[in-house]
C-alpha positions in Angstrom: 0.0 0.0 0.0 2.9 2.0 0.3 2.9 2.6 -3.6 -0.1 5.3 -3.9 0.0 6.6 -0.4 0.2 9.7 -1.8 -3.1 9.1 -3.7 -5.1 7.9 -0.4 -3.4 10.9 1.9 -5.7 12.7 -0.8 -8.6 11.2 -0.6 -8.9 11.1 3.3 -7.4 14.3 4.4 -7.7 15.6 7.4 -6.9 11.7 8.5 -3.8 11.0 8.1 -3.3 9.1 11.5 -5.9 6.8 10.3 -4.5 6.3 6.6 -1.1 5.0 8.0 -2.8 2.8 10.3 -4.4 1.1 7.2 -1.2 1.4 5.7 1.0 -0.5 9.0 -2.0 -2.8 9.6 -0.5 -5.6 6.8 2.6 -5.3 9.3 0.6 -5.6 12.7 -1.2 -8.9 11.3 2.0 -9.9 9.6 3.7 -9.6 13.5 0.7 -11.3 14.5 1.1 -14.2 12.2 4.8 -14.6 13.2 4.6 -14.8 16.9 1.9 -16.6 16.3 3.6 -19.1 13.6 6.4 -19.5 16.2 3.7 -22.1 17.5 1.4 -23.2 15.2 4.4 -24.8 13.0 4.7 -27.6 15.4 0.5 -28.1 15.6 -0.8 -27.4 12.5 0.6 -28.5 9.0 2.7 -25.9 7.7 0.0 -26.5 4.2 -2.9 -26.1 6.1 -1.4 -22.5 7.6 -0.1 -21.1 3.9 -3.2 -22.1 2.6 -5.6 -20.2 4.8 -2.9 -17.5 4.8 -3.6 -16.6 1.6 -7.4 -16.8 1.2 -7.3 -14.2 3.8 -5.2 -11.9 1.8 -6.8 -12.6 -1.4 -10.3 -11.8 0.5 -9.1 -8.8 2.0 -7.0 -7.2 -0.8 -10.5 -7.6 -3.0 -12.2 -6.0 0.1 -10.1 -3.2 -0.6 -10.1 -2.9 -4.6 -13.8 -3.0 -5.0 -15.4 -1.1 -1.7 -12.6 0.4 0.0 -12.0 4.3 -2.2 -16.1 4.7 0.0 -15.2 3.8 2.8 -11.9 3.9 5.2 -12.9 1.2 7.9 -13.5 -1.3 5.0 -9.7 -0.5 3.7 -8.6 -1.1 7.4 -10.6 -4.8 7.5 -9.2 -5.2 4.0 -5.5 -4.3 5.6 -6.0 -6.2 8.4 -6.6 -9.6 6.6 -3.7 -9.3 3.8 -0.9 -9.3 6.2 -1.3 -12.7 8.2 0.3 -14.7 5.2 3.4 -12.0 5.3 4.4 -13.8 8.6 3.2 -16.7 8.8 4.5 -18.2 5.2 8.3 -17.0 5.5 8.4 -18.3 9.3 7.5 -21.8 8.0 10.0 -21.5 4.9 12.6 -20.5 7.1 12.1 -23.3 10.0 11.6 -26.3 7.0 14.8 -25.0 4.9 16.8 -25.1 8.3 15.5 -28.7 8.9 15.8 -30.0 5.6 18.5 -28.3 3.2 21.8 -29.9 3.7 24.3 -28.0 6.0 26.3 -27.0 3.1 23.0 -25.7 1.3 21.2 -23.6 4.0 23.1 -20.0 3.5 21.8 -20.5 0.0 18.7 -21.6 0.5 17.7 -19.1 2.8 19.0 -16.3 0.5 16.8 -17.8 -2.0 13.7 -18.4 -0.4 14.0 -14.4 0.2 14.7 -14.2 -4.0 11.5 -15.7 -4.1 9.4 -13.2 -1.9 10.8 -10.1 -3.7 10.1 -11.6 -6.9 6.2 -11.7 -6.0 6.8 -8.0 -4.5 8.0 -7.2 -7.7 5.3 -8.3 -9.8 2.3 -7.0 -7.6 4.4 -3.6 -6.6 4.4 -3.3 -10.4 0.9 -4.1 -11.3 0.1 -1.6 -8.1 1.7 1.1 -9.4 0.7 1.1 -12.9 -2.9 0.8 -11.7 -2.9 3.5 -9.8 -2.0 6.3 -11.7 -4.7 7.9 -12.6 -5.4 8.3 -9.5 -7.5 5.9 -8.0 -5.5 4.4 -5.4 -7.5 1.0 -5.1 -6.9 -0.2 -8.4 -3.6 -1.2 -7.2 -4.9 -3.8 -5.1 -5.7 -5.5 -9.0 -2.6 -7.4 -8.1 -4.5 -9.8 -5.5 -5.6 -11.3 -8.8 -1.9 -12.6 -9.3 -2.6 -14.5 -6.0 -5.2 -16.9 -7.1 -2.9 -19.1 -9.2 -0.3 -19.1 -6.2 -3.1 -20.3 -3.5 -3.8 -23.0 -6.7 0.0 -24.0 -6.5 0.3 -24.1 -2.8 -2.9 -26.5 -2.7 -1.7 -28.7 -5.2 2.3 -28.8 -4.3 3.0 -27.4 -1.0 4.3 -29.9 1.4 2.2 -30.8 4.1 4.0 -32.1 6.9 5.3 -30.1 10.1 8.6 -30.7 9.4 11.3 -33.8 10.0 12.6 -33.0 13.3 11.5 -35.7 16.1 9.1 -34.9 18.4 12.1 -35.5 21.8 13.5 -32.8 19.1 10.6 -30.7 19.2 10.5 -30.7 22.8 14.0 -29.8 23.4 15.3 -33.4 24.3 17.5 -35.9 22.4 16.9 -38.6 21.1 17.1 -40.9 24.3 14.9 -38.5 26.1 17.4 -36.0 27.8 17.7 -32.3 27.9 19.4 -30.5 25.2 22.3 -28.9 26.4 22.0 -25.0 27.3 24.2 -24.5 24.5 21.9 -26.2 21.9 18.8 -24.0 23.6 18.2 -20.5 22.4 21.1 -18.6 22.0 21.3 -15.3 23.5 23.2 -14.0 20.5 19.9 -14.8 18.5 17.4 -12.7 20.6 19.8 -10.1 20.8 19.7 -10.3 16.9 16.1 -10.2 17.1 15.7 -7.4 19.7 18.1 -5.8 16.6 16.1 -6.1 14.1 12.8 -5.3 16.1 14.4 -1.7 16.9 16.7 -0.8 13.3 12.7 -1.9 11.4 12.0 1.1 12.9 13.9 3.2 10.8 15.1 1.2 7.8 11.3 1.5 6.0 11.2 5.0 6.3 12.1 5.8 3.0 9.8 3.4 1.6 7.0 4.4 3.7 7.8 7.6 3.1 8.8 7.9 -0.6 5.0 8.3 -2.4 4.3 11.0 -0.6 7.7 13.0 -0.5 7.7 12.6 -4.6 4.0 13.5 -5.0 3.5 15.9 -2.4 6.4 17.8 -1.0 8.3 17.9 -3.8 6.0 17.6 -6.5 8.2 16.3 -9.0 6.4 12.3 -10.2 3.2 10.3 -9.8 2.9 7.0 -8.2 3.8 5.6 -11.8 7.1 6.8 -10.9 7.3 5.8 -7.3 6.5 2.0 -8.5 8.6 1.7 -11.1 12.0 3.0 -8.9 10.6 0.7 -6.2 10.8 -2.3 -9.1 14.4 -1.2 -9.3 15.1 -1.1 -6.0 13.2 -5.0 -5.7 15.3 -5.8 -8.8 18.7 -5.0 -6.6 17.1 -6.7 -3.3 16.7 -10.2 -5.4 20.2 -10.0 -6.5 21.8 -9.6 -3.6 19.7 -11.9 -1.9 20.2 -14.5 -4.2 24.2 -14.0 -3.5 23.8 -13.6 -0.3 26.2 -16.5 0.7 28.7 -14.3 -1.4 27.8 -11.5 0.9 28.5 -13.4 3.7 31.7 -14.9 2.2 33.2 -11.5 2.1 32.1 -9.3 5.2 31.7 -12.9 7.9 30.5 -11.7 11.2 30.6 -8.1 10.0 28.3 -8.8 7.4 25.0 -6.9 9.4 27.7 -3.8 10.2 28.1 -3.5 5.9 24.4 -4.0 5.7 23.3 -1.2 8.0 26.3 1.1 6.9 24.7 1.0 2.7 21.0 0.8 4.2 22.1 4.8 5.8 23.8 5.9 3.0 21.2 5.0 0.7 18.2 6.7 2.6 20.6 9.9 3.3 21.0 10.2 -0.4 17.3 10.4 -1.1 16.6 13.2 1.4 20.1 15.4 1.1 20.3 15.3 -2.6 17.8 17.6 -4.2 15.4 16.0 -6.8 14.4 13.1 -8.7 18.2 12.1 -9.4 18.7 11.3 -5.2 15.5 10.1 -5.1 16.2 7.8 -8.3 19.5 6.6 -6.7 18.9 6.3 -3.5 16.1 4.0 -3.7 16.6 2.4 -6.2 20.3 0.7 -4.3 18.4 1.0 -1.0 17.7 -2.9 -1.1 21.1 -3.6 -1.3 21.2 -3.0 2.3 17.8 -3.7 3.6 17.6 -7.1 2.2 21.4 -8.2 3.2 20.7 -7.1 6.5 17.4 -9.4 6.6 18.8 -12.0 5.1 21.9 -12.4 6.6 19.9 -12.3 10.1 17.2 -15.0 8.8 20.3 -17.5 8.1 21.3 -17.3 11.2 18.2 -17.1 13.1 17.4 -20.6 10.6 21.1 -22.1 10.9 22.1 -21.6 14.8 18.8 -22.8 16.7 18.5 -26.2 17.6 15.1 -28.5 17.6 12.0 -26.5 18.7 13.8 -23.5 19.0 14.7 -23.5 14.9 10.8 -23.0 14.9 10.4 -20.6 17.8 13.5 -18.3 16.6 12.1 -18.1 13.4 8.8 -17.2 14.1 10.0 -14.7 16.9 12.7 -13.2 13.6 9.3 -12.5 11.7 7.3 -11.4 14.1 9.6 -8.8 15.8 10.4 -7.6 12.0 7.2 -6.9 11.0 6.1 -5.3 14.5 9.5 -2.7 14.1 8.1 -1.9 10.3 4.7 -1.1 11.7 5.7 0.8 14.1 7.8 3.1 11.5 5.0 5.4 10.5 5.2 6.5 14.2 8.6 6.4 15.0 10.8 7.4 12.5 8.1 10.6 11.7 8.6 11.3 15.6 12.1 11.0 16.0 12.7 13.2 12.8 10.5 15.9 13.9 12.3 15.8 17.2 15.9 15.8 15.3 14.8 17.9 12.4 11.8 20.3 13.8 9.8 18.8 10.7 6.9 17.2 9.9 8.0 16.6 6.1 8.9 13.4 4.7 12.1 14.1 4.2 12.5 14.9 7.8 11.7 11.0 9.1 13.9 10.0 5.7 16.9 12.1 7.6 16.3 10.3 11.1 15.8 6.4 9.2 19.1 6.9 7.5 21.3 7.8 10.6 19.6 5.1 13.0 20.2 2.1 10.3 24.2 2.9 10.3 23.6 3.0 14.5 22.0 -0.2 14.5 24.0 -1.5 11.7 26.7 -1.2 14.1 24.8 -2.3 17.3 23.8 -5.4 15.5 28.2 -6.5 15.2 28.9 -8.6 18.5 25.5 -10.5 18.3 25.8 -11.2 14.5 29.7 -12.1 15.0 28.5 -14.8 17.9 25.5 -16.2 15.6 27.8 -16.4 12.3 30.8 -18.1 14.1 28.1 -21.0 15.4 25.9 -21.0 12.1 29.5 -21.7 10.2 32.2 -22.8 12.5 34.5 -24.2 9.6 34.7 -20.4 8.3 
């Protein structure tokens, strides 16, 4: 929804507050759906919760395309509804790769499962654009037809067992019935990890929640046409770096998160410090670089250095804590740059997202370094 923001900020004003809520809600439910995965993935089939996953976000994403432009609470049951899969699929993903890809597999795996996702953001950010351009901001949510053929695929091929670990695994035992070891329970580098990338979410969507309306509105210079088709770009640069991610990894190791954090500033500085469409254009567009190293780099981890029911729990927690951070970016990040900046303009919360992702790019160092050195101890 972030796409013709601009567009809906116009047709609601006077309630703005309300509009990002609509906006954050697919976050909130996706936060939702990864705590809430963290559990279900050991009780339900992992089919049986993609599945229902994305009839709700099929339902509520034609909620929004056909009655929402009348009527603001109908967009916010719509919102509500399309976010569950957004944390409840990638939590599964992550704990099945991490019990099923061999060891020498996973860092690839789990760069590619994230391919994956940005390709479908792709697509639909593409078809959302586009169909909003003349203005009427619910056309974009056209692209929940794309989603009809995936819920046929997911019936027909997705896997539907809950995973090959044992069930002494699952409980946190061995095989002949005793404890797991403290060091095979959760690792405190891991939640700090999380806690990481709960706080830096925060900051590092601010200049995509952010970017529609400080291209349309304050400066005036694009449409949403313009907005989607940079965000394609920057999608484009997020799949490749994800997809190489083991590369990425290869050549920073346990500094791999401090890199991450370090482009993830630069980039959003650039948009807001140099003047037009050119920083705009260039900014964004490499933004991804950052943001989805960062993630990525963190879900390997959080996958590779769990062990049993914590795999599942780690995972889920990794999700959840993400999406909650994002959510709560259209408050923060707004704050914290009116308080830096003395500003309510986009550009101001752009400002204050690109200092805090080089802080917590840095934060996140001694709990990354811990979780890479036990995800890969032959490196």
């Amino acid at each position: 929804m972030f796409t013709p923001l601009g567009y809906i900020l116009k047709d609601f004003p006077g309630q703005e507050k309300t509009v990002y809520l609509m906006v954050t809600l697919p976050g909130i439910t996706a936060m939702i759906g990864g705590f809430a995965s963290a559990g279900l993935i050991q009780r339900i089939s992992s089919k049986s919760l993609v599945v229902g996953s994305i009839i709700m976000t099929i339902v509520g994403g034609l909620l929004i395309r056909f009655t929402g432009i009348r009527s603001l609470p109908l967009c916010i049951a719509g919102s509500a509804l399309t976010g569950f899969a957004s944390g409840v699929i990638p939590s599964a993903n992550l704990a099945a790769l991490a019990e099923t890809a061999p060891a020498d597999l996973r860092d690839k795996v789990c760069g590619w499962t994230c391919v994956c996702s940005n390709l479908g953001f792709i697509v639909c950010n593409t078809i959302a654009g586009y169909s909003a351009a003349g203005g009427n901001w619910a056309k974009s949510f056209n692209a929940a037809f794309v989603l009809v053929p995936v819920l046929l695929a997911a019936v027909i091929w997705y896997p539907s067992g809950k995973g090959s670990m044992s069930k002494a695994e699952a409980y946190g035992e061995t095989a002949e019935g005793t404890a797991l070891p403290k060091e095979e329970r959760m690792p405190k580098c891991i939640m700090g990890l999380i806690a990481v990338k709960f706080l830096s979410a925060m900051f590092y969507m601010s200049l995509g929640l952010n970017a529609s309306s400080y291209i349309i509105n304050e400066l005036g210079t694009g449409t949403s046409a313009l907005v989607g088709n940079v965000t394609t770009v920057n999608k484009v640069v997020g799949l490749v770096v994800t997809m190489f991610l083991f590369l990425w990894l290869k050549a920073f190791k346990g500094a791999s998160t401090v890199a991450a954090g370090i482009v993830m500033g630069v980039c959003t500085l650039t948009v807001a410090l140099v003047p037009g469409t050119i920083g705009f254009v260039a900014g964004y567009s490499l933004l991804n670089l950052g943001v989805n190293a960062f993630h990525a780099a963190q879900g390997t981890v959080v996958a590779m250095t769990p062990k049993g029911k914590y795999v599942g729990i780690a995972s889920g927690l990794f999700i959840g804590a993400t999406y909650c951070g994002e959510a709560l970016c259209a408050y923060v990040a707004p704050w914290t740059g009116k308080l830096l900046f003395g500003s309510d303009l986009p550009s101001s919360a752009i400002k204050a997202g690109g200092i805090f992702c080089i802080l917590f790019g840095l934060i996140s160092y001694p709990f990354f370094r811990e979780a890479y050195k036990r995800a890969f101890p032959g490196r």
